[in-house]
N, C-alpha and C positions, 0 to 999 in steps of 0.2 A: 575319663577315669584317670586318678593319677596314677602314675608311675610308679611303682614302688611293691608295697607289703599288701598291698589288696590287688594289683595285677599278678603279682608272684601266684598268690590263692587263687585266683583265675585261672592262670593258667594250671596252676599242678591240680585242681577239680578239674579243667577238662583232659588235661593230661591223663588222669585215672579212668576218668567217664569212655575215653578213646579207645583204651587198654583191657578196661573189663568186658567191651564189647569183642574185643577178641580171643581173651581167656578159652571161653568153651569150644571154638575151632580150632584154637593151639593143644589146648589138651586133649580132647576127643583125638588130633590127629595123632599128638604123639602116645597116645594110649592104644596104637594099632599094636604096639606092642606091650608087652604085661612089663608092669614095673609098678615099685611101691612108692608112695608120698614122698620120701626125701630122694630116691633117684628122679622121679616124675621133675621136682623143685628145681633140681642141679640141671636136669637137659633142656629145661624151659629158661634158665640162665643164661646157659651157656649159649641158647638162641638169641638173648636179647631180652626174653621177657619175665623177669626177674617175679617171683611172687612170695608173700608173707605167707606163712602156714597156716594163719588166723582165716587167710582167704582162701588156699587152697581146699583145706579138707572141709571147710562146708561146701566148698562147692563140687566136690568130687563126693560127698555124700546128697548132693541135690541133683547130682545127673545120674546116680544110681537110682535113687528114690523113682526118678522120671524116667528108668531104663534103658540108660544109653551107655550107662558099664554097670560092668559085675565085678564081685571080688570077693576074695576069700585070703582067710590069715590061715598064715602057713611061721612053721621054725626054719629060721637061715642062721645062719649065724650064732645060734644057743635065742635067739628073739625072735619071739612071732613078729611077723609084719604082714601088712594088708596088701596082698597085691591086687590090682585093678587094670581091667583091660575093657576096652568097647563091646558091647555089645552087638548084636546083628542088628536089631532096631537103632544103635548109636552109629554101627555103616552106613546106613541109609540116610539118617540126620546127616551125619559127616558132606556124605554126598551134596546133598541137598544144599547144606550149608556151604561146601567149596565153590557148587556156582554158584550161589547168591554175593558171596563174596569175590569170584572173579567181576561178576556185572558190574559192583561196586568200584570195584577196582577201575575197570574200564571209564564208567562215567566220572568218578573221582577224577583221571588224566585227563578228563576230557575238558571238565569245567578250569580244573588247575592252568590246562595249557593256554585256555579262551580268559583267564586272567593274567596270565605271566602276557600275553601276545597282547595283550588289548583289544580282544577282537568281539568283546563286548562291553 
């Protein structure tokens, strides 16, 4: 592969591919608590994991759709806003999903360390 403007797009498609896999565990968790789309944005930032609003609210209306938050618009501010929080069914995903992704985690260092060490 050359170097260049077609490995750049390589990498930022898996770059993305990596990230949106994690999207619905970052937010599901940080939705334990109720907040609305542009607070949700700014603390998913401020974590590291930065997202367009083009991606956020469909996908904060595909995990309501599928049950795993609720939310209702309310006035703050003189402006309605939508706040959203997990639901009891989006607990138990949450859960579910926290170990599947510690497993992950563990066999990820596992195979990383059996490359860095050579010991395969």
């Amino acid at each position: 592969m050359e170097i260049g403007n077609e490995a750049d797009a390589l990498l930022e498609n898996l770059r993305l591919e990596l990230r949106r896999g994690c999207l619905v565990l970052a937010v599901l968790a940080q939705l334990r608590t109720e907040q609305y789309g542009y607070t949700l944005r700014k603390a998913l930032e401020e974590h590291g994991l930065a997202i367009d609003e083009g991606t956020l609210y469909p996908l904060l209306r595909r995990l309501e759709s599928q049950g795993l938050l609720v939310s209702e618009w309310r006035a703050e501010d003189k402006r309605n806003k939508r706040f959203y929080k997990i639901s009891r069914d989006g607990k138990l995903v949450l859960k579910q999903l926290l170990t599947e992704w510690q497993g992950i985690g563990v066999s990820l260092d596992e195979i990383l360390k059996e490359s860095v060490h050579g010991t395969h």
